[in-house]
C-alpha positions as CSV (number, residue, x, y, z in Angstrom):
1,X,-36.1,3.0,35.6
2,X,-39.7,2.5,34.5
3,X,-39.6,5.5,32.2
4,X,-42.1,5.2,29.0
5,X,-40.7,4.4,25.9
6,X,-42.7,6.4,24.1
7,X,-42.0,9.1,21.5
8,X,-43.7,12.0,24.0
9,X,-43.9,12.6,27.5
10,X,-46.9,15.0,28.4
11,X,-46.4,17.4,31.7
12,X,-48.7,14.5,33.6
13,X,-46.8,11.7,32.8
14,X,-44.0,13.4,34.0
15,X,-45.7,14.2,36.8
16,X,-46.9,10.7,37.3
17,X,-42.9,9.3,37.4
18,X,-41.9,12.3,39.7
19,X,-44.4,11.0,42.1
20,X,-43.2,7.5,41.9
21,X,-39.7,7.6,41.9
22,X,-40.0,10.6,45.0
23,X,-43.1,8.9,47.0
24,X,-45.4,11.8,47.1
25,X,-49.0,12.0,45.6
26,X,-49.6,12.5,41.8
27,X,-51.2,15.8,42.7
28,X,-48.2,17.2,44.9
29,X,-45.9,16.1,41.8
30,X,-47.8,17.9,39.1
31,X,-48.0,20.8,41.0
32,X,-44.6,20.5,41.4
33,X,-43.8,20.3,37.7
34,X,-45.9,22.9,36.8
35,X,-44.0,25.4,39.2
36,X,-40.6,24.5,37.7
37,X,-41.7,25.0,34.2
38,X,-43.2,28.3,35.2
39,X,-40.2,29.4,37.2
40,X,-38.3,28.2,33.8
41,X,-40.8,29.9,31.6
42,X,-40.7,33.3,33.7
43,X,-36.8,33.3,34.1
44,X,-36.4,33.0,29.9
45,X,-39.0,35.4,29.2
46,X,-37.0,37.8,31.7
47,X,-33.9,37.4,29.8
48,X,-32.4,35.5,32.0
49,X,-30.9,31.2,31.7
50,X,-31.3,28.2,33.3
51,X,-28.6,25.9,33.6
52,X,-28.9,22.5,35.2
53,X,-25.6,20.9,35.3
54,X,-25.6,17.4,33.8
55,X,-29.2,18.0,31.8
56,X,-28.6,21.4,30.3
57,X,-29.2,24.8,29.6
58,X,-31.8,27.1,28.3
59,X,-30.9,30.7,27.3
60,X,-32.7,33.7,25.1
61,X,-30.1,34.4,22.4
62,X,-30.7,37.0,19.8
63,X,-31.3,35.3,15.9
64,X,-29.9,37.9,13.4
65,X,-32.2,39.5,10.5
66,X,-32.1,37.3,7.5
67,X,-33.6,36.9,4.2
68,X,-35.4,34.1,3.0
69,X,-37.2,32.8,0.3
70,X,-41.2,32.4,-0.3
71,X,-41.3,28.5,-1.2
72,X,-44.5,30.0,-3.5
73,X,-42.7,32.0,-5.2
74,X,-38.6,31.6,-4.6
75,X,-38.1,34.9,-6.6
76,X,-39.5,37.0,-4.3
77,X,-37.1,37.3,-1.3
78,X,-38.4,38.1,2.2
79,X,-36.8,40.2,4.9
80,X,-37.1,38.1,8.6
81,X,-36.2,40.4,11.5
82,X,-34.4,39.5,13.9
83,X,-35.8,38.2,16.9
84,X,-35.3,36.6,20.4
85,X,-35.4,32.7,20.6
86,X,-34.7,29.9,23.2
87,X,-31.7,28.0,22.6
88,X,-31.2,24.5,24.5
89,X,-27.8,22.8,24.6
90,X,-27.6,19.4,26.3
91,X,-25.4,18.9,29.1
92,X,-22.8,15.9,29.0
93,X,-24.6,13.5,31.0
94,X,-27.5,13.9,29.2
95,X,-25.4,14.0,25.7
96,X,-24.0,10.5,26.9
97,X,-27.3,9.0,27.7
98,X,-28.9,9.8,24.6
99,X,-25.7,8.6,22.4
100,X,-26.7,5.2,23.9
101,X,-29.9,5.0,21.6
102,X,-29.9,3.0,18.8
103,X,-30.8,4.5,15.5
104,X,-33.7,3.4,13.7
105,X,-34.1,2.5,10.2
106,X,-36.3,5.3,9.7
107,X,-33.9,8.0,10.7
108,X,-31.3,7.6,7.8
């Protein structure tokens, strides 16, 4: 596994991996990516999920109306209506692969 240990993968880079670990051009691969993350963008902003066993799933769940606080001016509290959000929960696979990493100094 070649993967970049970078912080951030762009949509080409991922691209660029897809196309090597597959064997099909860098253009066939992006194009490819960008269809999945439309089909996943279109499904969500139907309502609908997206599970893909072992990585995860994606689902619009409903974030209840809150109040919250101005950090100006904490007196003044602030009605947030609820609204739709995307919720991601890792599947076990990828849960296991990511317990693997070893923290960092900075992260404590």
């Amino acid at each position: 596994m070649s993967v970049t240990t970078d912080k951030t993968m762009t949509k080409r880079m991922i691209a660029n991996e897809v196309a090597r670990r597959v064997g099909i051009t860098q253009s066939a691969a992006f194009e490819a990516v960008k269809a999945m993350l439309g089909t996943i963008s279109d499904t969500l902003a139907a309502g609908g999920h997206i599970e893909l066993r072992g990585f995860g799933i994606f689902e619009v769940v409903t974030r209840c109306q809150r109040v919250g606080r101005n950090p100006n001016n904490p007196t003044v509290s602030v009605k947030i209506p609820a609204q739709k959000v995307v919720k991601f929960r890792a599947g076990a696979e990828l849960e296991e692969k990511v317990a693997k990493l070893k923290l960092e100094d900075s992260e404590e």
